[in-house]
N, CA, C and O atoms as CSV, one atom per row, in Angstrom:
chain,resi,resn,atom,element,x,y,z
A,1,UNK,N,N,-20.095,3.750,-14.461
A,1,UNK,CA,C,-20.733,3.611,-13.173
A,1,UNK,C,C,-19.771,4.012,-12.063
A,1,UNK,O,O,-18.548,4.035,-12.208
A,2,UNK,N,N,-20.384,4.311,-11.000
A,2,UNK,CA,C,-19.508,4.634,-9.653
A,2,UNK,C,C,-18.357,3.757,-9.631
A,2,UNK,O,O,-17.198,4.126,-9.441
A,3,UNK,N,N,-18.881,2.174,-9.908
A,3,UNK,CA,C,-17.702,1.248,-9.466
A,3,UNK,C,C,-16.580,1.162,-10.103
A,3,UNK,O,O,-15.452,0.800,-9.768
A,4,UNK,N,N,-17.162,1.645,-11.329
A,4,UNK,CA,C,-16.067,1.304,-12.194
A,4,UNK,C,C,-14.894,2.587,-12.081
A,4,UNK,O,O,-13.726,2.553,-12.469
A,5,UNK,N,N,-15.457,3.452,-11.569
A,5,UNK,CA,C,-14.490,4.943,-11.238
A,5,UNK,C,C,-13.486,4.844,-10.401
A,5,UNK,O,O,-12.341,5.283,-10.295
A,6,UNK,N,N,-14.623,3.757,-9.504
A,6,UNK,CA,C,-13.728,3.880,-8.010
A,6,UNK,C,C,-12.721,2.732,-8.287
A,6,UNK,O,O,-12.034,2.766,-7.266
A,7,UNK,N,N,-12.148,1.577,-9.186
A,7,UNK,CA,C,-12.147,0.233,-9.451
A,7,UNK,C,C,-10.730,1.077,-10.046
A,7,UNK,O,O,-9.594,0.977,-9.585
A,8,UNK,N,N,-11.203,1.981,-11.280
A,8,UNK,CA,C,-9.898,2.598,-12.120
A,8,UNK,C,C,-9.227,3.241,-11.608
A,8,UNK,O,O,-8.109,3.350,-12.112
A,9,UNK,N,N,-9.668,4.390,-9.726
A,9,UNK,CA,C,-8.631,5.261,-9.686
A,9,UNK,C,C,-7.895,4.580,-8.375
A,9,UNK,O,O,-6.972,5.146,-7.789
A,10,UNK,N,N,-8.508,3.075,-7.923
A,10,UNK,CA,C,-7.627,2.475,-7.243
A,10,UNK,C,C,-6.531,1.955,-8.013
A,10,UNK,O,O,-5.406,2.038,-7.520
A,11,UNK,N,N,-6.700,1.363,-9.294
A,11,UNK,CA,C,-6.298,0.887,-9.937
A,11,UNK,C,C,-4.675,2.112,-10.244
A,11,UNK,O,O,-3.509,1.782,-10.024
A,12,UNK,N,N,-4.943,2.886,-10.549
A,12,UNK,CA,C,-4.335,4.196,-11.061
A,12,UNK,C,C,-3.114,4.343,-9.399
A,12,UNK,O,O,-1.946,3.981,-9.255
A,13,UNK,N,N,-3.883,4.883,-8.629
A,13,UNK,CA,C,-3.240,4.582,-7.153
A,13,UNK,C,C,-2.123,3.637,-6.669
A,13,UNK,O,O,-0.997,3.827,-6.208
A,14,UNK,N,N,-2.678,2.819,-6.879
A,14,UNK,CA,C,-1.715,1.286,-6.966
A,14,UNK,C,C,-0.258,1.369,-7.656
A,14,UNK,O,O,0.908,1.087,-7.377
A,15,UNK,N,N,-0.931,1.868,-8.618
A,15,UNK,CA,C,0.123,1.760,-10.122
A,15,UNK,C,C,1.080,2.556,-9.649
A,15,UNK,O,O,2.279,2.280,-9.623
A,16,UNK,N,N,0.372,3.943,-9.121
A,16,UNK,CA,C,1.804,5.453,-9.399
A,16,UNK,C,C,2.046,5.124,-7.689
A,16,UNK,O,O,2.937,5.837,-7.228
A,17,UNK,N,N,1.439,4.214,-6.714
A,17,UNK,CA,C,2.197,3.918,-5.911
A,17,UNK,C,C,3.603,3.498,-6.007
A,17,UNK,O,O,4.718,3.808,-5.590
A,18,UNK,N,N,2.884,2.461,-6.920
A,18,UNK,CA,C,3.912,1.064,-6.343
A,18,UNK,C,C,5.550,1.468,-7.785
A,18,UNK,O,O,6.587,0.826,-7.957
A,19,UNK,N,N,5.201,2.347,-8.277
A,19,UNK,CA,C,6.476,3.318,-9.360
A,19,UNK,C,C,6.986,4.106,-8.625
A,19,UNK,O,O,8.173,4.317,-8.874
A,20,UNK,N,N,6.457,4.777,-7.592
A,20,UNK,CA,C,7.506,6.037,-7.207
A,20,UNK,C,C,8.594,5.417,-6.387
A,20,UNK,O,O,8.346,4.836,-5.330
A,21,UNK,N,N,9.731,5.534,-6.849
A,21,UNK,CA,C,10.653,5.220,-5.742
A,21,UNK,C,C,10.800,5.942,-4.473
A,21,UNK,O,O,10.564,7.143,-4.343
A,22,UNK,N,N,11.279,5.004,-3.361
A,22,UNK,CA,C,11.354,5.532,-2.193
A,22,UNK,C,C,12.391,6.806,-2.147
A,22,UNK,O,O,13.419,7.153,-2.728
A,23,UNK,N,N,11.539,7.289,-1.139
A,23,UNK,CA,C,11.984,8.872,-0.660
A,23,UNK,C,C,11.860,9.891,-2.027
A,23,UNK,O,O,12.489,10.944,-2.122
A,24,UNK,N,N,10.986,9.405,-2.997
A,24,UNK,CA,C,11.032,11.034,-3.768
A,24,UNK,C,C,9.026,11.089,-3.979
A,24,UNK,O,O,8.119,10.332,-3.633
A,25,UNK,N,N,9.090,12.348,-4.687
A,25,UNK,CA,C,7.253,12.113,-5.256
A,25,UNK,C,C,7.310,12.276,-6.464
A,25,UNK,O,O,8.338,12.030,-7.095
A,26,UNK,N,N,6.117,12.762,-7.062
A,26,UNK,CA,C,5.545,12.596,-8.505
A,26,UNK,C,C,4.539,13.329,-8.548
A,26,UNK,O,O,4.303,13.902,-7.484
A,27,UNK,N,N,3.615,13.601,-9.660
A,27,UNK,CA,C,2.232,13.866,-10.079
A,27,UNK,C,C,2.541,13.416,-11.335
A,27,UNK,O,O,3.516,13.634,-12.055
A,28,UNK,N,N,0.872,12.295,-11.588
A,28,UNK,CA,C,1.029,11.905,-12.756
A,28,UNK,C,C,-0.100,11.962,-12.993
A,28,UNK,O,O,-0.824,12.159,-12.017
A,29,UNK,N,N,-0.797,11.814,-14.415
A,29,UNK,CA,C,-1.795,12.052,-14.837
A,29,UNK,C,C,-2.193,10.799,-15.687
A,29,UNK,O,O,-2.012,10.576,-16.884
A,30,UNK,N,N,-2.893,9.917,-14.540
A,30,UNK,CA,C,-3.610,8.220,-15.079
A,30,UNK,C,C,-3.783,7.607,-16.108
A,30,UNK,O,O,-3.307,6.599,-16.630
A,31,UNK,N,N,-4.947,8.752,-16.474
A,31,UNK,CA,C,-6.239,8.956,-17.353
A,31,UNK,C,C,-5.913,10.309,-17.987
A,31,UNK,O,O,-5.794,11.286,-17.248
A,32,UNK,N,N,-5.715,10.466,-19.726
A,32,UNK,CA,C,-5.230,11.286,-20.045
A,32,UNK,C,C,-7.125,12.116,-20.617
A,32,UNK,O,O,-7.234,13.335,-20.743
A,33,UNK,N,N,-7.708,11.651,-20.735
A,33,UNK,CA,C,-9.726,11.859,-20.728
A,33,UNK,C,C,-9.709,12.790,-19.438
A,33,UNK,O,O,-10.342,13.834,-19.595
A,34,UNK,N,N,-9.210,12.648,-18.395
A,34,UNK,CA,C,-9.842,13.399,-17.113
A,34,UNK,C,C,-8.709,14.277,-16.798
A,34,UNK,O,O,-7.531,13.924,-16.854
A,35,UNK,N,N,-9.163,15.520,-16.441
A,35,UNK,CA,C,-8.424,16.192,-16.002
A,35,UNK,C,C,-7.695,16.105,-14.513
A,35,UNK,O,O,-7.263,17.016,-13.806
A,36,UNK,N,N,-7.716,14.874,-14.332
A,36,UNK,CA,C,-6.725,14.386,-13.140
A,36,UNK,C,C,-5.507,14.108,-12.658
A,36,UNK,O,O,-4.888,13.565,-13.573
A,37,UNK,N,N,-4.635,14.222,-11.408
A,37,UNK,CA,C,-3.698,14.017,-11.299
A,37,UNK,C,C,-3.497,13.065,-9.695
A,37,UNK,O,O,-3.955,13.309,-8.578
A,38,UNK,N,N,-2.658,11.986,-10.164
A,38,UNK,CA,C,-2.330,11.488,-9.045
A,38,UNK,C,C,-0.820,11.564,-8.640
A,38,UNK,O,O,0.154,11.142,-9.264
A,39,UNK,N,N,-0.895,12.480,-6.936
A,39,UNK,CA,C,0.423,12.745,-6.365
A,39,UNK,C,C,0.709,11.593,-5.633
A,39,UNK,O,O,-0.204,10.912,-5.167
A,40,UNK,N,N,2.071,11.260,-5.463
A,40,UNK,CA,C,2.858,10.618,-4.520
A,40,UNK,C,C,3.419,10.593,-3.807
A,40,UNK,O,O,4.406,11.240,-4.157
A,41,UNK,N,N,3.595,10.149,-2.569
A,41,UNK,CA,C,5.260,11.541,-1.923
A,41,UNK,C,C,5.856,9.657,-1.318
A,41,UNK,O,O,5.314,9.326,-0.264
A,42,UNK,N,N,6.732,8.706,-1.856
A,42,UNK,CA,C,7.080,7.699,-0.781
A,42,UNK,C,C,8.247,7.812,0.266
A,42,UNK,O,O,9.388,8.153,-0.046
A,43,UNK,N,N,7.978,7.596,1.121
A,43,UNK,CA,C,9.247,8.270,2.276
A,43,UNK,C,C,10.136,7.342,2.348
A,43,UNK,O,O,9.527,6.278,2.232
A,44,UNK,N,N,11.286,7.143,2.481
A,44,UNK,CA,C,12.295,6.385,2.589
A,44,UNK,C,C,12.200,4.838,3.552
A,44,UNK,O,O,12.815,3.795,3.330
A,45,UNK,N,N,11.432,5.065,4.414
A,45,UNK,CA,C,10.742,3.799,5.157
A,45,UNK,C,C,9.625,2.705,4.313
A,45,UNK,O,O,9.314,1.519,4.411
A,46,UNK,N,N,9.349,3.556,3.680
A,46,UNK,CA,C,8.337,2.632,2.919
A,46,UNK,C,C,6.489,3.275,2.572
A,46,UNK,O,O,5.654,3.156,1.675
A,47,UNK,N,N,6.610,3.985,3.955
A,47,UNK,CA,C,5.176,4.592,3.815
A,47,UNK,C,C,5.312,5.612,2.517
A,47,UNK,O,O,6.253,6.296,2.116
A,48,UNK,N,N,3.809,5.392,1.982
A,48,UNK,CA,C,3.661,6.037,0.816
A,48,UNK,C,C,2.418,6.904,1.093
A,48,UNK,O,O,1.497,6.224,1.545
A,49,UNK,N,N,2.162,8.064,0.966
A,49,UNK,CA,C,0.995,8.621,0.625
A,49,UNK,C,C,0.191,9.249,-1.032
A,49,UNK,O,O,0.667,9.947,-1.927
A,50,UNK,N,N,-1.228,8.592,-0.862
A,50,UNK,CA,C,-1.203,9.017,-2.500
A,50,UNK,C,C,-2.767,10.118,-2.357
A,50,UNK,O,O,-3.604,10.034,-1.458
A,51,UNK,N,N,-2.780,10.911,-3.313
A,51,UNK,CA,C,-4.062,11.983,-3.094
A,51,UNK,C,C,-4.255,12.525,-4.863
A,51,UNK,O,O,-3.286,12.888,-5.529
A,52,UNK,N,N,-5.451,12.488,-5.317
A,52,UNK,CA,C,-6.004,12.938,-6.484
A,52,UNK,C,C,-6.267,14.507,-6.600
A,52,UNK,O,O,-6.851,15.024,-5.648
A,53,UNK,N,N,-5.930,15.239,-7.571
A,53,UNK,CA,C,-6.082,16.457,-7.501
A,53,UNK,C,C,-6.676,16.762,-9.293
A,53,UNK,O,O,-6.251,16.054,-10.206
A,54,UNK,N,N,-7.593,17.800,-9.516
A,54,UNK,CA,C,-7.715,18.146,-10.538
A,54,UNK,C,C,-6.603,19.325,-10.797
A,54,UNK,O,O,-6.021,19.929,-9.897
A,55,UNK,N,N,-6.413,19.546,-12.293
A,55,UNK,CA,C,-4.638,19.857,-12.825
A,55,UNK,C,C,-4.669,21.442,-12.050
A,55,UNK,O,O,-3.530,21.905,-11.992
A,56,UNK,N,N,-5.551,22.201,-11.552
A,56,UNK,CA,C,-5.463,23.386,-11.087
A,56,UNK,C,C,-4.566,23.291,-9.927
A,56,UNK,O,O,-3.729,24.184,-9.800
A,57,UNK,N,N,-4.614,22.347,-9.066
A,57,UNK,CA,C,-4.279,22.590,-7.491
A,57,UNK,C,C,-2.683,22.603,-7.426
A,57,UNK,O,O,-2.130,21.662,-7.995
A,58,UNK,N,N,-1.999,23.412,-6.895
A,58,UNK,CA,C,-0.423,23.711,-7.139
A,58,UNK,C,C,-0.047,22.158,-6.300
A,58,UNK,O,O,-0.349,21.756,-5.177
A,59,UNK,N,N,0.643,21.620,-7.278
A,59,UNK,CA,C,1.708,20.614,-6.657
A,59,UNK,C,C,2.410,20.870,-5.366
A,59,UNK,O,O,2.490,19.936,-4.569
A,60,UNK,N,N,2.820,21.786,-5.131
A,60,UNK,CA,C,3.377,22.078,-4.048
A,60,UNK,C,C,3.116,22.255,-2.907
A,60,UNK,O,O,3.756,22.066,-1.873
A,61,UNK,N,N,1.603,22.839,-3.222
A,61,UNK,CA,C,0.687,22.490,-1.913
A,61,UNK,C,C,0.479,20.969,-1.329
A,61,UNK,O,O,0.833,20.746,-0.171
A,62,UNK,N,N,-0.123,19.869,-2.169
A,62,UNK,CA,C,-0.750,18.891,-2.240
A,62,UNK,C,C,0.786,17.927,-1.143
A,62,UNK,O,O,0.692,17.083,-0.252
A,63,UNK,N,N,1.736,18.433,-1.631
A,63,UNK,CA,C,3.355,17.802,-0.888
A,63,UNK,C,C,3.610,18.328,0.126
A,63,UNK,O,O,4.467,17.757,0.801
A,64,UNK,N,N,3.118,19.381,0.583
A,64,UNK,CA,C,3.285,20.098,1.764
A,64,UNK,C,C,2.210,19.357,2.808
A,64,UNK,O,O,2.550,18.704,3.795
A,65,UNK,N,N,0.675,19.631,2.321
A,65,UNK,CA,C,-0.327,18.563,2.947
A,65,UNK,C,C,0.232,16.912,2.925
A,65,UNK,O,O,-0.022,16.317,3.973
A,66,UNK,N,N,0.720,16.366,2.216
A,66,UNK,CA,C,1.198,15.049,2.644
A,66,UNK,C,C,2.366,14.731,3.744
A,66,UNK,O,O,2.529,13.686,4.374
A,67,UNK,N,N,3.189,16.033,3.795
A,67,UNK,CA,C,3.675,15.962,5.124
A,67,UNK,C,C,3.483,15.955,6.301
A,67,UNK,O,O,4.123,15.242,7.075
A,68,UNK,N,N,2.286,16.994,6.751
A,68,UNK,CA,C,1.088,16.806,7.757
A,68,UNK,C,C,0.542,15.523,7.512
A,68,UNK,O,O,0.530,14.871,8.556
A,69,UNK,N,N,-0.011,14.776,6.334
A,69,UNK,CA,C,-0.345,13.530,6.756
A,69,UNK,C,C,0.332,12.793,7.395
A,69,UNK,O,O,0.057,12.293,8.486
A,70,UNK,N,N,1.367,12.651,6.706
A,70,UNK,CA,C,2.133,11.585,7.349
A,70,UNK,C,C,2.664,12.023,8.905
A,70,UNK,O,O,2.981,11.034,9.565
A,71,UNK,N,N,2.779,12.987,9.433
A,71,UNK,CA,C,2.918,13.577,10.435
A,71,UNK,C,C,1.436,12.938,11.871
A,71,UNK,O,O,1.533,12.329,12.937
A,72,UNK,N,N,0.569,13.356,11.301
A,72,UNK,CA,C,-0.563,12.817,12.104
A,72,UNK,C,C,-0.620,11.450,11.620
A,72,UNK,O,O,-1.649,11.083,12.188
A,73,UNK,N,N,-0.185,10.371,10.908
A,73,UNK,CA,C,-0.731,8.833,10.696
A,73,UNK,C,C,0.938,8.194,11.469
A,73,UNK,O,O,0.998,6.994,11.735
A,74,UNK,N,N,1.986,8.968,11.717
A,74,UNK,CA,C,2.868,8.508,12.276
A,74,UNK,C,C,2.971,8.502,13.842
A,74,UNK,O,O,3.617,7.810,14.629
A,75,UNK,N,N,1.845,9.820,14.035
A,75,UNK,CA,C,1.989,10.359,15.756
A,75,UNK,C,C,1.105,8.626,16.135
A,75,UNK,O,O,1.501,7.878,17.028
A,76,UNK,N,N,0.098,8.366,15.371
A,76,UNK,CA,C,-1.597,7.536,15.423
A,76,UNK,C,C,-0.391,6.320,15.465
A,76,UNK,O,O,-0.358,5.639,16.490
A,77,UNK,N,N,0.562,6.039,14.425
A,77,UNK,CA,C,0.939,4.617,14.690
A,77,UNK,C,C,2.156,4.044,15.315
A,77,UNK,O,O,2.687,3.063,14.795
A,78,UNK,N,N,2.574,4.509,16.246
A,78,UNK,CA,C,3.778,4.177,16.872
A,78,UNK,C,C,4.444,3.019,16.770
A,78,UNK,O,O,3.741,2.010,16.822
A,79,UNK,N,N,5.919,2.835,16.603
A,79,UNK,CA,C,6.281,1.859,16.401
A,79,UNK,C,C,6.384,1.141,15.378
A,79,UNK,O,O,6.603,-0.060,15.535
A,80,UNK,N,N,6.266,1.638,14.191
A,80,UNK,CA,C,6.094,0.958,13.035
A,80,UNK,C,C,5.416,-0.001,13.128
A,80,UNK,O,O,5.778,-1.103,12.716
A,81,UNK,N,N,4.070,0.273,13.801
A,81,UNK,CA,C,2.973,-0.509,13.808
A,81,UNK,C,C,2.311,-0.972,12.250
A,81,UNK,O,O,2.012,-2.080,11.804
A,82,UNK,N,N,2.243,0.255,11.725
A,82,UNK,CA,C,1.369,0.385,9.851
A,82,UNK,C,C,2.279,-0.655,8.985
A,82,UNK,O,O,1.982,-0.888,7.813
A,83,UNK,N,N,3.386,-1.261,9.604
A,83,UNK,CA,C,4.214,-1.935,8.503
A,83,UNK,C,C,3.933,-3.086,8.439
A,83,UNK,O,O,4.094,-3.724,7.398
A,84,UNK,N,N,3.280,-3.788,9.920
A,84,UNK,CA,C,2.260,-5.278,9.686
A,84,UNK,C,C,0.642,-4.908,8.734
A,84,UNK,O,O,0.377,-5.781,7.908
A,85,UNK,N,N,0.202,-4.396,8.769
A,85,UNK,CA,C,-0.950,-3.728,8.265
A,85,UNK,C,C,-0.716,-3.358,6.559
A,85,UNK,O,O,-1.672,-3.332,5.784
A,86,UNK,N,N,0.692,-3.085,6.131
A,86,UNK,CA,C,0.914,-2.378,5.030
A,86,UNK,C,C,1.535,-3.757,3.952
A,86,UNK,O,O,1.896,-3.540,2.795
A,87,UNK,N,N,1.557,-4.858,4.460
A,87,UNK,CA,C,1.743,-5.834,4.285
A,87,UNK,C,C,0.839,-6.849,4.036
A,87,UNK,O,O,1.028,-7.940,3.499
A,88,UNK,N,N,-0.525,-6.183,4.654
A,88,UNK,CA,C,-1.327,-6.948,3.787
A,88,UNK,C,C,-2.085,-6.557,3.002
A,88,UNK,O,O,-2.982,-7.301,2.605
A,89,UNK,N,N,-1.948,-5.215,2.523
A,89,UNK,CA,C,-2.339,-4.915,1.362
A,89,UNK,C,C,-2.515,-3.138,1.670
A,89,UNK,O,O,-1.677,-2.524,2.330
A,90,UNK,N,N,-3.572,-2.573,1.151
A,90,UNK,CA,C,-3.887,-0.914,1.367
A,90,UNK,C,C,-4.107,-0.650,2.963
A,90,UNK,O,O,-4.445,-1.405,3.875
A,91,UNK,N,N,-3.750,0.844,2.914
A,91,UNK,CA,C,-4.164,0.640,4.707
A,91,UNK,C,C,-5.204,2.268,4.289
A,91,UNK,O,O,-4.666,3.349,4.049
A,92,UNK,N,N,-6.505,2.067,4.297
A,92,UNK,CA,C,-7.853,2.781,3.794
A,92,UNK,C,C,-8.447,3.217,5.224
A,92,UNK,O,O,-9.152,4.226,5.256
A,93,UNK,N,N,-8.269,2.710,6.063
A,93,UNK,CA,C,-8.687,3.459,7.496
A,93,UNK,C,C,-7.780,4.667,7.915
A,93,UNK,O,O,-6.905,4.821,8.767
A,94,UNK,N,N,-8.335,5.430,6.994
A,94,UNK,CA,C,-8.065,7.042,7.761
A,94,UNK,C,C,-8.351,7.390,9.101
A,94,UNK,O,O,-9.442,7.003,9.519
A,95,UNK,N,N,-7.638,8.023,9.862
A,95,UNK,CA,C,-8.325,8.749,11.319
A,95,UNK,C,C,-9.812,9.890,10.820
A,95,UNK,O,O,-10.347,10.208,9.758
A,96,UNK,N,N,-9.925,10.065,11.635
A,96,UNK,CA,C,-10.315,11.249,12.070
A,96,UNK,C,C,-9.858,12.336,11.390
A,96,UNK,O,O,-10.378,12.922,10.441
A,97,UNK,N,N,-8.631,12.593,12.080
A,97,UNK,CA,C,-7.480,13.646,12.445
A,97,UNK,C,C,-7.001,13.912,10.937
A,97,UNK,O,O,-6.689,14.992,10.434
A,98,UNK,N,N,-7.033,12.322,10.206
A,98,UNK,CA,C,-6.041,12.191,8.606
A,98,UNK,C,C,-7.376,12.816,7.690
A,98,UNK,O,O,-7.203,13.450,6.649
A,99,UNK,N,N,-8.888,12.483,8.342
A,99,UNK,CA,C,-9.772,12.425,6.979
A,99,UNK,C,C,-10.347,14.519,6.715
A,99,UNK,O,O,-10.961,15.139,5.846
A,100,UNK,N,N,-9.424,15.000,8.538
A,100,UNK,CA,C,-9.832,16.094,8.444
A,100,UNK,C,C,-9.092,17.135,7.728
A,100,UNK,O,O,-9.513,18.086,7.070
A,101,UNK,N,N,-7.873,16.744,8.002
A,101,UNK,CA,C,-6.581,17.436,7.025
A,101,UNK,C,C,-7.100,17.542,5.663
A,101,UNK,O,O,-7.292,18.639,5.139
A,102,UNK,N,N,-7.418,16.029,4.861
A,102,UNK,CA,C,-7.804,16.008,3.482
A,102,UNK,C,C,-8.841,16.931,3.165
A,102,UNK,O,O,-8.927,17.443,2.049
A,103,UNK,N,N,-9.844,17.230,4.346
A,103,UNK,CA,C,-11.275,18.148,4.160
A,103,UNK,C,C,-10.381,19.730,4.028
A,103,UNK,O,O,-10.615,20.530,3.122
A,104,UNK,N,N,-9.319,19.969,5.144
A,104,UNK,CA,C,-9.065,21.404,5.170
A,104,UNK,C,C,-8.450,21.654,4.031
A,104,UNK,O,O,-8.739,22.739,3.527
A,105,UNK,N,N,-7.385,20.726,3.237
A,105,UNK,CA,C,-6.395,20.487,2.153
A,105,UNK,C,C,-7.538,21.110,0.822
A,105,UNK,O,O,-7.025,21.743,-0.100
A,106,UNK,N,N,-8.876,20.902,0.825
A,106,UNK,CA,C,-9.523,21.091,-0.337
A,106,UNK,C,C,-9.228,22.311,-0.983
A,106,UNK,O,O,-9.051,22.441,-2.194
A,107,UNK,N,N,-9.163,23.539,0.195
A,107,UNK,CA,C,-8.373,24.900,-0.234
A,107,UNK,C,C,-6.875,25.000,-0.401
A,107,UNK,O,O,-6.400,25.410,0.658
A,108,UNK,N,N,-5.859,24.769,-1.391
A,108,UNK,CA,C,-4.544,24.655,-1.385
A,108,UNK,C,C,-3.989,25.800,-0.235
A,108,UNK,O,O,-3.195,25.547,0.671
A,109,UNK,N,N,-4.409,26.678,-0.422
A,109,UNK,CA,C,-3.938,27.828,0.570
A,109,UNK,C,C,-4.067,27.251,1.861
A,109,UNK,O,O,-3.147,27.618,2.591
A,110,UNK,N,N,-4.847,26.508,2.391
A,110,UNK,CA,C,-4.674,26.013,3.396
A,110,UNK,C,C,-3.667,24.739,3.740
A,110,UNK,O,O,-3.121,24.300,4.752
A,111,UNK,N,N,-3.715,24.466,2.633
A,111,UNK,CA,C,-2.312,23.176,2.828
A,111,UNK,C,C,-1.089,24.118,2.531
A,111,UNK,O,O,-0.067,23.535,2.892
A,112,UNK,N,N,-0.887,25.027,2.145
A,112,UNK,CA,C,0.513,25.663,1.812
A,112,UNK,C,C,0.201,27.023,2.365
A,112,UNK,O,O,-0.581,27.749,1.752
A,113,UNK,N,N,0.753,27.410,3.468
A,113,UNK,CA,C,0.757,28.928,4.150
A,113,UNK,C,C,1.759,29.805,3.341
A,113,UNK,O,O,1.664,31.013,3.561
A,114,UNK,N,N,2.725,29.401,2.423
A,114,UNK,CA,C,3.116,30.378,1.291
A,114,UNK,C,C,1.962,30.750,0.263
A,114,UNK,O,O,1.366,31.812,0.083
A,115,UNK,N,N,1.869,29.679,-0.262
A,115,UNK,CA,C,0.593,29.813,-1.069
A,115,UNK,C,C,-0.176,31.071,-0.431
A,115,UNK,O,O,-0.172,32.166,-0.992
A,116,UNK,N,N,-0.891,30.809,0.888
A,116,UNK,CA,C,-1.935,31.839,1.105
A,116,UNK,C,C,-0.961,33.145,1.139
A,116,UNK,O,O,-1.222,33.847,0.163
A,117,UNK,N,N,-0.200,33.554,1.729
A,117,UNK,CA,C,0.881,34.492,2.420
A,117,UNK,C,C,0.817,35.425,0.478
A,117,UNK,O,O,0.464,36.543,0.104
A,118,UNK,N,N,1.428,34.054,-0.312
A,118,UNK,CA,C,1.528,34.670,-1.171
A,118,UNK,C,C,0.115,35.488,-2.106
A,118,UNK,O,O,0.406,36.561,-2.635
A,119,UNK,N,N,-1.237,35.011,-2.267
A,119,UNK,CA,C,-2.304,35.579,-2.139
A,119,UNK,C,C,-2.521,36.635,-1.544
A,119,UNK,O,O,-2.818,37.661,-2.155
A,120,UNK,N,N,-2.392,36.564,0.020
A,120,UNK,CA,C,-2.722,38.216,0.177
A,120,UNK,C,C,-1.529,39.154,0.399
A,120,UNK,O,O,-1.505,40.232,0.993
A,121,UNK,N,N,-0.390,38.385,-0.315
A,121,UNK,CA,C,0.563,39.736,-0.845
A,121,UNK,C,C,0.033,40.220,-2.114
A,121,UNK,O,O,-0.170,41.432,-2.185
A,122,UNK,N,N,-0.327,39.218,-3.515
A,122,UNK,CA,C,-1.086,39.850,-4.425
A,122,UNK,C,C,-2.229,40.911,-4.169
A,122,UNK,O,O,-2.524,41.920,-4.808
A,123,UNK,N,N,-2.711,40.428,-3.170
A,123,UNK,CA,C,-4.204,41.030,-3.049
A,123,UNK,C,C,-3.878,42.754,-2.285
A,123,UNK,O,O,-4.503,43.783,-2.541
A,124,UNK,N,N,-2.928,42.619,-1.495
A,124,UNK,CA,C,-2.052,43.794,-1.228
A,124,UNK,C,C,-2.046,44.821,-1.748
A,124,UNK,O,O,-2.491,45.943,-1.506
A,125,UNK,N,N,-1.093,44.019,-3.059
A,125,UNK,CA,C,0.008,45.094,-4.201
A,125,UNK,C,C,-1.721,45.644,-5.332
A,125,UNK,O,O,-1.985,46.741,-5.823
A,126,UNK,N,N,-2.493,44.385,-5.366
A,126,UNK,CA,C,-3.484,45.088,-6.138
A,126,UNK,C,C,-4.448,46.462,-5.332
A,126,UNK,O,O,-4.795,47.437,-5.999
A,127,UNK,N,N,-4.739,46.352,-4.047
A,127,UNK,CA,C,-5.066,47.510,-3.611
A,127,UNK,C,C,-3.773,48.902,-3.751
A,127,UNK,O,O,-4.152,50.046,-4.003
A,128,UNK,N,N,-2.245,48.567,-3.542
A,128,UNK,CA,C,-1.543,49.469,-3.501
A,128,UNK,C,C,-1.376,49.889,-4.814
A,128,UNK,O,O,-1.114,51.058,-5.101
A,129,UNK,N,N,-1.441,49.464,-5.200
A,129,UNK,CA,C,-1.251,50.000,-7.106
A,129,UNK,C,C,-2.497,50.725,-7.326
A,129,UNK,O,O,-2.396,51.637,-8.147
A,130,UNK,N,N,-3.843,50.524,-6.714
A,130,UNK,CA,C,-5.102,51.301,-6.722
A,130,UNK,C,C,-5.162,52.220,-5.793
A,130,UNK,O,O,-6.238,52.817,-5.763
A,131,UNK,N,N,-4.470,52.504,-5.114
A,131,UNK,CA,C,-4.347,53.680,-4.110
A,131,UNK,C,C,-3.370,54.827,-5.002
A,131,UNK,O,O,-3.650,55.936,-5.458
A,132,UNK,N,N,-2.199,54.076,-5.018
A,132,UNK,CA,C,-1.224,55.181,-6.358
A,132,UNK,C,C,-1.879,55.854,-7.437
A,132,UNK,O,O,-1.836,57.058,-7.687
A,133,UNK,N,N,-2.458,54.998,-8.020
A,133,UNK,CA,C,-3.395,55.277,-9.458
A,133,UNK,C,C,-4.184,56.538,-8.993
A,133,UNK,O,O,-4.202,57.559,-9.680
A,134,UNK,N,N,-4.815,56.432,-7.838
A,134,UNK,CA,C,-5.925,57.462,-7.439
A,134,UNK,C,C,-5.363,58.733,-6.932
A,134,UNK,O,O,-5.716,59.843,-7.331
A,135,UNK,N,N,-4.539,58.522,-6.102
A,135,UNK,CA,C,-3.419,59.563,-5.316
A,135,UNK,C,C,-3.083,60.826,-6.746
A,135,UNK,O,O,-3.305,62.035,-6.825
A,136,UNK,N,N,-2.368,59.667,-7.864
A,136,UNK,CA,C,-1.928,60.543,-8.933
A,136,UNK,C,C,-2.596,61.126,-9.526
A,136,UNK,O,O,-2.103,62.107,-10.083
A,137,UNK,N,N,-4.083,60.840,-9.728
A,137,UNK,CA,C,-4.703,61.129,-10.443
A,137,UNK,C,C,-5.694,62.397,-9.924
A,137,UNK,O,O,-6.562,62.848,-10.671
A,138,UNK,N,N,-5.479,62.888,-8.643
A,138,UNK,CA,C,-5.568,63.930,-7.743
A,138,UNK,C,C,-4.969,64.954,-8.139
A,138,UNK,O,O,-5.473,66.034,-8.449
A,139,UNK,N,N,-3.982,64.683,-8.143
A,139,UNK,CA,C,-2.435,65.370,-8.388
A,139,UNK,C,C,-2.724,66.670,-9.854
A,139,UNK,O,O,-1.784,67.344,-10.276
């Protein structure tokens, strides 16, 4: 059932939270049945960010987007405001600003501008290698 999904990947969340030591990340994979992965990134203060990815999405993106998170949930909480709040348990009230990042993040290329950069250099070299091919074949 829904609940029970949502029950296990808090559950899962929690877990590869409350393991990653401060200031490094992770991707771990919960549930070895689902092709899922849960990233971590915990920052040396304490704030942790956690985000689910199926095994396609480059790690590197998903850590790059958690830096923008934490970037916009740090501008939102001044003062180490989130650390009374983080104390009493999950802090699940996303902004706006945080729930829109996660929407743009759905395309990795958009969380990682290498990523894309690197795409339409492929996409490039595959037209330039099809221009050569044709040129020579003129010839």
């Amino acid at each position: 059932t829904k609940n029970r999904v949502s029950e296990s990947m808090q559950f899962g969340f929690r877990t590869v939270g409350a393991r990653t030591a401060l200031g490094s990340r992770q991707s771990v994979r919960v549930d070895k049945d689902t092709g899922f992965l849960v990233h971590a990134h915990a920052r040396t203060d304490g704030l942790c960010c956690l985000a689910i990815t199926d095994e396609e999405y480059p790690s590197e993106a998903i850590f790059v987007g958690m830096a923008e998170v934490f970037r916009a949930f740090l501008s939102e909480n001044k003062n180490n405001e989130w650390r009374d709040s983080a104390k009493q348990g999950d802090h699940k009230d996303a902004s706006k600003a945080i729930k829109a990042l996660f929407t743009r993040f759905q395309d990795p290329k958009e969380a990682d501008k290498a990523l894309k950069i690197k795409e339409e250099i492929k996409n490039i070299k595959g037209i330039m290698a099809k221009n050569i091919e044709q040129l020579l074949e003129r010839e």
